[in-house]
C-alpha positions as CSV (number, residue, x, y, z in Angstrom):
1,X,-16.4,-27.0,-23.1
2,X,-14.6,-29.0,-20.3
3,X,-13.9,-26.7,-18.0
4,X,-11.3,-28.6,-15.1
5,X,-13.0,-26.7,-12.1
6,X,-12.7,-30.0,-10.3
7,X,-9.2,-29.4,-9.1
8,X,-6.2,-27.4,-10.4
9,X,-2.4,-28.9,-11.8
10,X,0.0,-30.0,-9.2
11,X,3.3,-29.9,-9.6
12,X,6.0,-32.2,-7.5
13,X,7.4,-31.2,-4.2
14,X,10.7,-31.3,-6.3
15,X,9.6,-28.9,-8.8
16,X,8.1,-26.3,-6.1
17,X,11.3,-26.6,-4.3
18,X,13.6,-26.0,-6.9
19,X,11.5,-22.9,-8.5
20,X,11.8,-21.3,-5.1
21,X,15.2,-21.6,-4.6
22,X,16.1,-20.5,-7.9
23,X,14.1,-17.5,-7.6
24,X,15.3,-16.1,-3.8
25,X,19.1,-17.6,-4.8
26,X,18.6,-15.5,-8.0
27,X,17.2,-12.5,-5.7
28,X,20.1,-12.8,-2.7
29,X,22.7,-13.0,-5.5
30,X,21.2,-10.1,-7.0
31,X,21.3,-8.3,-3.6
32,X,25.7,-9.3,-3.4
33,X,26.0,-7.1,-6.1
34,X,25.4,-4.2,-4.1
35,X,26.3,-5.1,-1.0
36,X,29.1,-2.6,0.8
37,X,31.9,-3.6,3.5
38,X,30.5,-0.8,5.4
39,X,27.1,0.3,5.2
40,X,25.8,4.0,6.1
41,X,22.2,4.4,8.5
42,X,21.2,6.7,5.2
43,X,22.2,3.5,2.7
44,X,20.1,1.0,4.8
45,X,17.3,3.5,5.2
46,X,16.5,5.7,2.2
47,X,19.7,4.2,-0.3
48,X,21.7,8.0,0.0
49,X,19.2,10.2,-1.1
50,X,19.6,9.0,-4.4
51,X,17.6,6.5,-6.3
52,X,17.4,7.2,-9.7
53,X,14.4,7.1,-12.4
54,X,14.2,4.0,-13.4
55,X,15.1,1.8,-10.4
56,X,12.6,3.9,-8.4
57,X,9.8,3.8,-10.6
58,X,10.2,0.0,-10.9
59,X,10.1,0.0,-7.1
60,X,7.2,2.2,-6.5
61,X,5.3,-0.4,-9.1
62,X,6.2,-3.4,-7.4
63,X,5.7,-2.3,-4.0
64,X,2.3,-1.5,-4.7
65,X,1.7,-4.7,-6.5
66,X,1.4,-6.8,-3.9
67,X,-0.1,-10.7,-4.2
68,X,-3.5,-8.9,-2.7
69,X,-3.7,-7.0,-5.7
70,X,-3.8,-10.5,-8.3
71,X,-6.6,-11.9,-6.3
72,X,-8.7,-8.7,-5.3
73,X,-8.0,-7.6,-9.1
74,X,-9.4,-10.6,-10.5
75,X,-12.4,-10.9,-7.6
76,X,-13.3,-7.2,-8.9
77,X,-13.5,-8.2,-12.7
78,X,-15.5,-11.5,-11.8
79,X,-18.3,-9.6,-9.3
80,X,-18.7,-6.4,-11.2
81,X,-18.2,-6.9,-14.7
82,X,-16.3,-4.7,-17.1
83,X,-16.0,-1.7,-14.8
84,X,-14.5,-4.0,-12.0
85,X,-10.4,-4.0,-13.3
86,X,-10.8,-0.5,-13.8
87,X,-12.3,0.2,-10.2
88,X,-9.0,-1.4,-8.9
89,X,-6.8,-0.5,-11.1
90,X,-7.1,2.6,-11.9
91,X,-7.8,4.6,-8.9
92,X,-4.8,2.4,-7.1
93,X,-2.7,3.8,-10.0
94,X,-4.2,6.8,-9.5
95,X,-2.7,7.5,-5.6
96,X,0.8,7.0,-6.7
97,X,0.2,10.1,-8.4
98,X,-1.6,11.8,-5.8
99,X,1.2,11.2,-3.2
100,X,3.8,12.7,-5.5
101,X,3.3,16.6,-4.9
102,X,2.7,16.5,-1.3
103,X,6.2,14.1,-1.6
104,X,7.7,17.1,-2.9
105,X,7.0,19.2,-0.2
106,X,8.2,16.8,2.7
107,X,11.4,16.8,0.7
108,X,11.4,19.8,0.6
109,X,11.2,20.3,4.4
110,X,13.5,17.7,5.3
111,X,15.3,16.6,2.4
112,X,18.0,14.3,4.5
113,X,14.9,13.0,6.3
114,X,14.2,9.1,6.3
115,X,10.2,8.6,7.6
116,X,7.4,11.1,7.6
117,X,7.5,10.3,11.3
118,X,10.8,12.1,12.0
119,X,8.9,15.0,9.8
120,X,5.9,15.0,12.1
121,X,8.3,14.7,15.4
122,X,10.0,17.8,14.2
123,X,6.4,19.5,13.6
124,X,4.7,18.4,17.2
125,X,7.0,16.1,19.1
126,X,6.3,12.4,19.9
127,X,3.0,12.0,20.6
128,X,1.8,12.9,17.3
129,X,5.4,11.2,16.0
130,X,4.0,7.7,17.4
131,X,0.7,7.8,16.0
132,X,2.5,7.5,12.8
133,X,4.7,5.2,13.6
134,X,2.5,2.5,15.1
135,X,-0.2,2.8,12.3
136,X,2.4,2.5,10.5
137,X,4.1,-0.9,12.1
138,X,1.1,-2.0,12.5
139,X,0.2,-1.7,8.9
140,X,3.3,-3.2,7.8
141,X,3.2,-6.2,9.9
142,X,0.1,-6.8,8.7
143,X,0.8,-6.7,5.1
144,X,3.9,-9.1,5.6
145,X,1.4,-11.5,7.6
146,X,-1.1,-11.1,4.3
147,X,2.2,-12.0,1.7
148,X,3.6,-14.9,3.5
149,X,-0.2,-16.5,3.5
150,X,-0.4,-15.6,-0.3
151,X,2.9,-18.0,-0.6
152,X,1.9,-20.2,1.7
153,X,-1.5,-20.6,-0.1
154,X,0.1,-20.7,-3.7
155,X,2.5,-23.2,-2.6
156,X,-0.2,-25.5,-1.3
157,X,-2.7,-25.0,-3.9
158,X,0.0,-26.1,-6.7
159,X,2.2,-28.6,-5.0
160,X,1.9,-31.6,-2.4
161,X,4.1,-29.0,0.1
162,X,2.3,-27.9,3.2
163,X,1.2,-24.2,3.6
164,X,3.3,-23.9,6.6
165,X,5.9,-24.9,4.5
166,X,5.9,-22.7,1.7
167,X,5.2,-19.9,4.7
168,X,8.5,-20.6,5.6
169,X,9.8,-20.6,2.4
170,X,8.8,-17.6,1.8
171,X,9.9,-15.6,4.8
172,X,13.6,-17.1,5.0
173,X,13.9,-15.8,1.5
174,X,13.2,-12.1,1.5
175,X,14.8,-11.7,5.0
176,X,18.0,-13.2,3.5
177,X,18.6,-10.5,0.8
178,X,16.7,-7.9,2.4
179,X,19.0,-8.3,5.7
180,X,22.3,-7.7,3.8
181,X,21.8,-3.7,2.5
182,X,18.0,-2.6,3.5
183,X,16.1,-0.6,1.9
184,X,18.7,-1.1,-1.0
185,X,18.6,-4.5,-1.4
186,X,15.0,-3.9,-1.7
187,X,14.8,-1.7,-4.4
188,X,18.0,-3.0,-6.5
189,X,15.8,-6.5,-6.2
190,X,12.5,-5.0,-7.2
191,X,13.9,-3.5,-10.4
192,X,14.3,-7.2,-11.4
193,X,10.7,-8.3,-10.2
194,X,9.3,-5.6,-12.0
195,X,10.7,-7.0,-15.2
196,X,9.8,-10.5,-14.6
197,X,6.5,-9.3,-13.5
198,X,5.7,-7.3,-17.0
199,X,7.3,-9.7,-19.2
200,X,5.2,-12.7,-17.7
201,X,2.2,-10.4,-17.4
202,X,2.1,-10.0,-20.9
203,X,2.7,-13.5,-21.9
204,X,0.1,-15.3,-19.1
205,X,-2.8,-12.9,-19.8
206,X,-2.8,-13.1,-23.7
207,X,-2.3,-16.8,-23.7
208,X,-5.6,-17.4,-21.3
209,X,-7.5,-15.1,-23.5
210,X,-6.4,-17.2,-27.0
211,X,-6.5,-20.5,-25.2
212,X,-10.0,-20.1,-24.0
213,X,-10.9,-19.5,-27.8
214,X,-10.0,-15.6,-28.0
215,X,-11.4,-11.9,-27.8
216,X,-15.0,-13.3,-29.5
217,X,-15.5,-15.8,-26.9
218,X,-15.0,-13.2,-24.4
219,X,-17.5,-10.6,-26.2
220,X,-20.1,-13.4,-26.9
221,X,-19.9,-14.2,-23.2
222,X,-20.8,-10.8,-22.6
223,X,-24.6,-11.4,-23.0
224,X,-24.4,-13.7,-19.6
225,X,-23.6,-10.9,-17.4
226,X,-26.5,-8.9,-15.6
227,X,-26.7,-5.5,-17.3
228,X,-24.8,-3.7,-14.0
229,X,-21.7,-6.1,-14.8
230,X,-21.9,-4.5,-18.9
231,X,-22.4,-1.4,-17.8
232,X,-19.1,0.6,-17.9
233,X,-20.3,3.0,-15.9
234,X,-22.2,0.6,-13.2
235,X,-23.1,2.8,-9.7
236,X,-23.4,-0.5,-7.9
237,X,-19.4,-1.2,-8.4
238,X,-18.3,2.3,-8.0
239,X,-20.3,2.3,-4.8
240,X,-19.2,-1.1,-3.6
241,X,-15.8,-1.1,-5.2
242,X,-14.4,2.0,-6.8
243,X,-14.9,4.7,-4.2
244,X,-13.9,2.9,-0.7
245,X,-11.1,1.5,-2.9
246,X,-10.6,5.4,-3.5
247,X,-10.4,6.4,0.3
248,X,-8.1,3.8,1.3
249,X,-5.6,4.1,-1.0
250,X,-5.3,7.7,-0.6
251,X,-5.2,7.2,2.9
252,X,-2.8,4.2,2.5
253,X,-0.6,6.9,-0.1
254,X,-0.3,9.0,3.3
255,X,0.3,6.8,5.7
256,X,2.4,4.2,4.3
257,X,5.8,4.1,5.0
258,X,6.4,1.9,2.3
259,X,5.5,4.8,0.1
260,X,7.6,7.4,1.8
261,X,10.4,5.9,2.1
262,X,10.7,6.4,-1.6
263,X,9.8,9.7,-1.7
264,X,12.7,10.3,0.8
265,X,15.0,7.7,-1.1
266,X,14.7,9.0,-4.7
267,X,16.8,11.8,-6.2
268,X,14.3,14.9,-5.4
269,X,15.2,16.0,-9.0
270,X,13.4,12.7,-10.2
271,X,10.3,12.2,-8.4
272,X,7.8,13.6,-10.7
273,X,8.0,11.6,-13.8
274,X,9.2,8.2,-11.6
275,X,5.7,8.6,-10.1
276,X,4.1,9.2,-13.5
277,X,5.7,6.6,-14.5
278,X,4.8,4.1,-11.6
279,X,1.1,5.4,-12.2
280,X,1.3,4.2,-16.1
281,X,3.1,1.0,-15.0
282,X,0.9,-0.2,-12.1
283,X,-2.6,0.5,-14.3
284,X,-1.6,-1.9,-17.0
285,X,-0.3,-4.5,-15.3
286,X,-3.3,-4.6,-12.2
287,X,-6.4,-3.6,-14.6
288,X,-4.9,-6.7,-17.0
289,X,-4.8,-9.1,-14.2
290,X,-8.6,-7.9,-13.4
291,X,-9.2,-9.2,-17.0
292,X,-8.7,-12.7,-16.1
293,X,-11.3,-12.3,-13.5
294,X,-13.7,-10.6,-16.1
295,X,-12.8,-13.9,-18.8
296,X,-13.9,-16.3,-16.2
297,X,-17.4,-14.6,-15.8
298,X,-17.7,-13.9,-19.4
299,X,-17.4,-18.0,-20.2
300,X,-19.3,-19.2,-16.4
301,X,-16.6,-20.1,-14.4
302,X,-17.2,-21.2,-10.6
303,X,-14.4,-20.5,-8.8
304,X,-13.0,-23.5,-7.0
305,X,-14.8,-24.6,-3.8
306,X,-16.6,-21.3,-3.8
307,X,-13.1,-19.1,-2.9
308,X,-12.0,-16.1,-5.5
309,X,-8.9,-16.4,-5.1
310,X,-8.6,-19.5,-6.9
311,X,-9.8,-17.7,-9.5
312,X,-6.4,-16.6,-11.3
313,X,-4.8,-20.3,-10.4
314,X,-8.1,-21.9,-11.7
315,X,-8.4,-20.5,-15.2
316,X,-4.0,-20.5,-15.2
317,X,-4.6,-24.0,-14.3
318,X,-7.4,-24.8,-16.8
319,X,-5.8,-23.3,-20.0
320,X,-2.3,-23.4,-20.0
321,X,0.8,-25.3,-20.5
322,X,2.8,-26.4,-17.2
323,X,5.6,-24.2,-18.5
324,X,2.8,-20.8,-17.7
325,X,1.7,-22.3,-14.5
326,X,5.5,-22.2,-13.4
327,X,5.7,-18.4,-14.8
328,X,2.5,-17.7,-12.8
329,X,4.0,-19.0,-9.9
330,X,7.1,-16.8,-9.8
331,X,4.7,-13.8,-11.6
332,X,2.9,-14.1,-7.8
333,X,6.0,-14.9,-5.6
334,X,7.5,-12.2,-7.1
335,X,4.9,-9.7,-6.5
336,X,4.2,-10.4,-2.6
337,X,8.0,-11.1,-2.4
338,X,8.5,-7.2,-3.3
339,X,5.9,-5.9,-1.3
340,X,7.5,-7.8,1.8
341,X,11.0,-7.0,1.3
342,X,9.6,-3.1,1.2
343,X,7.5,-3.6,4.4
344,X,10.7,-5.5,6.3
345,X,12.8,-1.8,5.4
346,X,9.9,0.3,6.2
347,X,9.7,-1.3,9.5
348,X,13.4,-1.5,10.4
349,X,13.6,2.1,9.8
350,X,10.6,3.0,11.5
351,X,12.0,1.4,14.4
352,X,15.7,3.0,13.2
353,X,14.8,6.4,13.1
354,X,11.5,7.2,15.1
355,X,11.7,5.1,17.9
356,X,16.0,4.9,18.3
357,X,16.7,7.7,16.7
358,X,14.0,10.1,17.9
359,X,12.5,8.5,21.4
360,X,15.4,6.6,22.8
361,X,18.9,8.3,21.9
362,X,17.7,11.8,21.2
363,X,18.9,12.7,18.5
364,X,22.5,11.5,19.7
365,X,22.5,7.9,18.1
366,X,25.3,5.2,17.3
367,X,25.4,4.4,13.9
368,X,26.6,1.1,14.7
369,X,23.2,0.5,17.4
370,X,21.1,2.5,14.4
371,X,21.8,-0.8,12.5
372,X,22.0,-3.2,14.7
373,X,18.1,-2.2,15.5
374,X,16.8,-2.1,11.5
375,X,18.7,-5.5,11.2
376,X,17.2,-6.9,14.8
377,X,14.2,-5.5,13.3
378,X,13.9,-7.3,10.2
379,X,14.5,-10.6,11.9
380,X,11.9,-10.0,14.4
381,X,9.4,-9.0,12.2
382,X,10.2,-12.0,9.6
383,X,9.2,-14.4,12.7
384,X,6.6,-12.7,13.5
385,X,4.7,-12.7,10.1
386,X,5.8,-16.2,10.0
387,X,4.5,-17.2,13.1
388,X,1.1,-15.2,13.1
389,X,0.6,-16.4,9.0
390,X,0.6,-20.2,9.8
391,X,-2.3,-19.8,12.1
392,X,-4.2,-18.4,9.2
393,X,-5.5,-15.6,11.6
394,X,-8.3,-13.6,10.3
395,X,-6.6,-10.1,9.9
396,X,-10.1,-8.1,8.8
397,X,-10.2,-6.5,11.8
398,X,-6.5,-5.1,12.2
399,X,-6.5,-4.3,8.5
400,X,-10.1,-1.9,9.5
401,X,-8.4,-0.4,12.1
402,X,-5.5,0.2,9.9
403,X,-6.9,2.0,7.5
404,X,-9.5,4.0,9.5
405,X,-5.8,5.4,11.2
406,X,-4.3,6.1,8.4
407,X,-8.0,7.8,7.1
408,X,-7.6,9.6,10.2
409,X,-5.0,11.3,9.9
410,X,-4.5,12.5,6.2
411,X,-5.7,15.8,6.7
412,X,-3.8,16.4,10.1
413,X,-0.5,15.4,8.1
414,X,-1.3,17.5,5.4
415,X,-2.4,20.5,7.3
416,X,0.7,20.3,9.3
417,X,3.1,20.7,6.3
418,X,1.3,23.6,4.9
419,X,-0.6,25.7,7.5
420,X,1.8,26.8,10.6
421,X,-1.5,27.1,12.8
422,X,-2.1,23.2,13.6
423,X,-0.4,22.1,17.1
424,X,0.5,19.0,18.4
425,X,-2.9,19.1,20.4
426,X,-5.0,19.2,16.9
427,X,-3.0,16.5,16.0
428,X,-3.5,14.0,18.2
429,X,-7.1,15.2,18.9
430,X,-8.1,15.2,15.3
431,X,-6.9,11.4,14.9
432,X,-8.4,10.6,18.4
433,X,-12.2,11.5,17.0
434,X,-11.9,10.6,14.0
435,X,-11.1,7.1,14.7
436,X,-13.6,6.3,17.2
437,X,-16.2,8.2,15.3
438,X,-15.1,5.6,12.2
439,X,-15.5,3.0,14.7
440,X,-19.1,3.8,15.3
441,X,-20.2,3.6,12.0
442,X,-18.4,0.9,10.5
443,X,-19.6,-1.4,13.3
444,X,-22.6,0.0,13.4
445,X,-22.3,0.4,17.3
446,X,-25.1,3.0,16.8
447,X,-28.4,2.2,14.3
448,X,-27.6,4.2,11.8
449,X,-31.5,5.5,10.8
450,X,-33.0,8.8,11.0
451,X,-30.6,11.8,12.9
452,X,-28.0,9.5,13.8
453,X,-27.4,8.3,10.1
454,X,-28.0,12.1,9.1
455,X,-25.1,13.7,11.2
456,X,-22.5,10.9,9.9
457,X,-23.3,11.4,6.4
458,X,-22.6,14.9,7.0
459,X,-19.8,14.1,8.2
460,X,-18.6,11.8,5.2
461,X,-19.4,14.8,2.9
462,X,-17.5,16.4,4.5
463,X,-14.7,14.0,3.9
464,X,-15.9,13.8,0.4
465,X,-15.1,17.4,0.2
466,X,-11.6,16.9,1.9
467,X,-10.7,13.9,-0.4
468,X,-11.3,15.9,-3.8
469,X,-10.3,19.1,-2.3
470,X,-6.3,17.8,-1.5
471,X,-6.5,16.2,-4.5
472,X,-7.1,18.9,-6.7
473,X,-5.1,21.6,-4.2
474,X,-1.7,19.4,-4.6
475,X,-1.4,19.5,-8.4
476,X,-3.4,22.9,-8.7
477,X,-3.2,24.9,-5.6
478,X,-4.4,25.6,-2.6
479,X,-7.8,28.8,-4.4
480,X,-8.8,25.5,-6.9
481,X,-8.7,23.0,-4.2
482,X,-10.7,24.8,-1.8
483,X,-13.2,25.5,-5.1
484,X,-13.3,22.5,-6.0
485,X,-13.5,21.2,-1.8
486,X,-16.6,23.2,-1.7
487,X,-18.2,22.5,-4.7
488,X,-18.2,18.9,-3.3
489,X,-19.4,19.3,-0.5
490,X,-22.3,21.5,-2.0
491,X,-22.9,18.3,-4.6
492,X,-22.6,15.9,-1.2
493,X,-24.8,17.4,1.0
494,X,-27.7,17.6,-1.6
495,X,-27.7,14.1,-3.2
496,X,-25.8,11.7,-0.4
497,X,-28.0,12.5,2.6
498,X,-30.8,9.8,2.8
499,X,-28.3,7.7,0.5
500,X,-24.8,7.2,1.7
501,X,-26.4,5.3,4.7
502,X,-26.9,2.3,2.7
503,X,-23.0,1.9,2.1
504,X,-21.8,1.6,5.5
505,X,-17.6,0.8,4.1
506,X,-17.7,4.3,2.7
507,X,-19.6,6.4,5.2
508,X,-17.3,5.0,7.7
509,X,-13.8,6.1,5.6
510,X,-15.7,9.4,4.4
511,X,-16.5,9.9,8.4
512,X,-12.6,9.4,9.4
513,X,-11.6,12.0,6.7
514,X,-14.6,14.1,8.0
515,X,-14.1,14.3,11.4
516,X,-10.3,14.6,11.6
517,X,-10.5,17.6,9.1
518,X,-13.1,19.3,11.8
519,X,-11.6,18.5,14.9
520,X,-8.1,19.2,13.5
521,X,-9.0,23.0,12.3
522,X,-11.4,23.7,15.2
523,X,-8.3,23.0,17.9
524,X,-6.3,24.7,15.6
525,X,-7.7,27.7,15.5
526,X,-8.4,27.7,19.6
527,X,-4.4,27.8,19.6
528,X,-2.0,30.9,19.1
529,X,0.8,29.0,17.0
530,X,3.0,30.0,14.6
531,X,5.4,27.4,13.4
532,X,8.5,27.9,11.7
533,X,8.6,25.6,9.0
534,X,12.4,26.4,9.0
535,X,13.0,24.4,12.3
536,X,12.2,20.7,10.5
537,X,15.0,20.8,8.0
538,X,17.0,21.8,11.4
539,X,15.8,18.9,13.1
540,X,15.7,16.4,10.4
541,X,19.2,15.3,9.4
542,X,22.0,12.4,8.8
543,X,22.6,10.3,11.7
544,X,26.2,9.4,9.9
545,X,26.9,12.8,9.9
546,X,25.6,13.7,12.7
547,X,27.3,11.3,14.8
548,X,30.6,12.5,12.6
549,X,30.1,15.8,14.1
550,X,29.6,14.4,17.9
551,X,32.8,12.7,17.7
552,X,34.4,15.8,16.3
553,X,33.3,18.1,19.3
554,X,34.3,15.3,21.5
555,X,37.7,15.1,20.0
């Protein structure tokens, strides 16, 4: 076989040009539809309260498939074998379901909130308030840097255009629907990108399987893998892959204001079976794109100068019809296009809410400032991801520190929802330690042999333990989860001792969890607090209506 692993298809500057604008024109028309004469801080934020099942299940999917997800999908499937989609599909699926009953109960203590800051502001004032919200701009930033590269790389790969170029592209096209109605726009648009997303999906991975000679290629291929990549049940990708994919997306399910924001946006009535639903739909569509990565090992691929991510453009490329390649093409600008639009609103109302609403007007905001600030926002933000994705920086490091945050301070979020002991003090504290002590082992600032490597891996079984224990606490209670928190820990301390030292990724997330969880109880417990868990929904409300009200009094 003649496999074209020289270069991939091309298409004209023309073509390129014209695909784009036919997809964000589409996309801003799309966004007119909705668009209102006067729009509301609620509307722009969070869409009223009121997103219904199917337009926010379609978001939650689409948001989450983001254009990391095609190449890191397909990269799992071509290193590990047939376990590889599954490791990234299935336990990313899996956190949209975790995030749902802990959703519940933030919606349940400030149902006309907007951010999980505002929540946490109302629980232990601003300091604890800002660690969110700066993980959380940071994280957002970042991921809007990561999806303008994917475009600019795409564009580059298949058309004469420049990177910089289709950067641009990319960014002047989500800010221009996102900018007219928010977090609105965002969903209303990624209803639409979900369906082009599926029905392409299902056309593009099929046709690379038949083209390549079909499903008995693909199992006779299977004798050229090592026997970890046919194992299904392979401890070297679970290890390397499945569980510090595990731990970061639950701590990315947490932290994320991308995430909620829908829980805040969606009709509270709906949110259990739109997250079911999400779970189902993100699955099939991420574990099938891992299958093109699994194809390409199966028949020997090498991916194209040596990089995996030309590994989904090389074998689209390689089998199919130009027609496909142009479906791939919108399949992946529509994917990073709805995870940017989402990150653009969760920023803007980040900035809305808990640093205008909460840290400079007090509570007593303008409605008319409120969106001159998420719409400043978004415009700032767009030229900065612009700006910082043409250098082609090298974002590893930000992303680490990211997600050791976010790691950091899952328990401390948790805990301060359910257990009126924690204070503001075990908050920050807890996030504090566990950060640095992350920091420690991930860059190995300390050898990590012998007692030092012994405490941190007590540490990360500890985390272990926290990790299930939430888990199982959120859909079965609070006696199962702590059974089942210290049954794991039990299993942890007697087989990953001596062992979880030669996976550095995962001691470090397990040691963030770990740590946090100590520090946060321990200053807890030093404390005499009793919260009222009343107060938030007091705190929490509508800046339309409470600025209604001001005027009222004034009046």
């Amino acid at each position: 076989m003649n496999l074209k692993t020289e270069s991939l298809f091309q298409f004209s500057s023309l073509t390129i040009i014209l695909l784009l604008l036919a997809f964000y024109g589409g996309t801003y028309l799309l966004s007119l539809l909705i668009k209102k004469d006067k729009e509301t801080t609620s509307g722009f934020m969070v869409a009223g309260h009121g997103v219904g099942f199917g337009m926010g299940a379609a978001s939650m999917t689409a948001t989450w498939i983001w254009a990391a997800s095609f190449y890191a999908a397909a990269t799992s499937g071509y290193k590990y074998g047939v376990s590889g989609p599954i490791h990234y599909g299935f336990w990313g699926a899996l956190m949209i379901l975790f995030i749902y009953p802990f959703g519940m109960r933030f919606r349940e203590l400030a149902p006309d909130g907007h951010t999980l800051g505002e929540l946490i502001h109302a629980r232990h004032g601003s300091s604890s308030q800002l660690i969110l919200a700066i993980s959380n701009l940071m994280g957002s930033l970042i991921s809007l840097m990561v999806n303008f590269t994917a475009a600019g790389a795409l564009v580059s790969v298949l058309s004469p255009l420049s990177f910089q170029t289709g950067v641009m592209i990319a960014g002047i096209g989500v800010l221009s629907y996102t900018l007219t109605s928010g977090f609105r726009a965002s969903v209303f648009t990624d209803f639409a990108q979900l369906v082009a997303l599926m029905a392409i999906g299902i056309v593009i991975i099929p046709a690379v399987l038949f083209a390549m000679g079909g499903p008995q290629v693909m199992v006779d291929g299977l004798s050229n893998l090592t026997l970890e990549q046919q194992d299904f049940f392979s401890s070297e990708a679970f290890f390397q892959q499945g569980a510090p994919y595990f731990v970061a997306v639950l701590a990315y399910a947490i932290g994320n204001q991308t995430i909620t924001q829908r829980l805040f946006a969606i009709d509270k009535t709906k949110i259990k079976q739109t997250f079911i639903t999400a779970t189902v739909g993100y699955a099939g569509i991420v574990i099938g794109l891992g299958m093109i990565g699994l194809m390409a090992l199966t028949i020997g691929i090498e991916p194209l100068n040596g990089d995996m991510n030309n590994l989904i453009p090389q074998m689209v490329s390689t089998y199919l019809h130009p027609v496909f390649i142009a479906l791939f093409f919108i399949l992946v600008i529509g994917s990073l296009s709805s995870t940017a639009d989402s990150d653009l609103s969760a920023l803007s109302t980040i900035m809305m809410a808990d640093v205008y609403g909460k840290n400079i007007a007090k509570g007593r905001v303008k409605p008319k400032t409120m969106m001159l600030v998420g719409r400043s926002t978004m415009i700032i933000a767009t030229a900065a991801g612009l700006i910082f994705a043409s250098f082609k920086l090298d974002i590893l490091v930000m992303l680490v520190f990211v997600g050791a945050l976010w790691g950091a301070i899952v328990f401390p979020v948790i805990a301060s929802v359910f257990w009126n002991r924690v204070t503001n003090t075990a908050f920050t504290s807890a996030v504090i330690v566990g950060l640095l002590l992350f920091c420690v082992v991930r860059f190995e600032l300390l050898p990590m042999t012998g007692f030092t490597a012994l405490f941190f891996e007590i540490l990360a079984s500890v985390g272990a333990a926290v990790v299930i224990g939430l888990m199982v606490f959120g859909f079965l209670g609070r006696k199962i989860g702590m059974v089942a928190a210290a049954i794991t820990l039990v299993l942890m301390l007697i087989f990953a001792t001596g062992f979880l030292r030669q996976y550095m990724v995962l001691l470090a997330s397990l040691t963030a969890y770990g740590a946090s969880t100590i520090v946060c109880i321990i200053v807890s417990l030093m404390g005499d607090e009793h919260f009222d868990f009343a107060l938030i929904n007091q705190r929490v409300g509508d800046y339309d209506k409470k600025a209604k009200a001001s005027t009222s009094e004034l009046s």
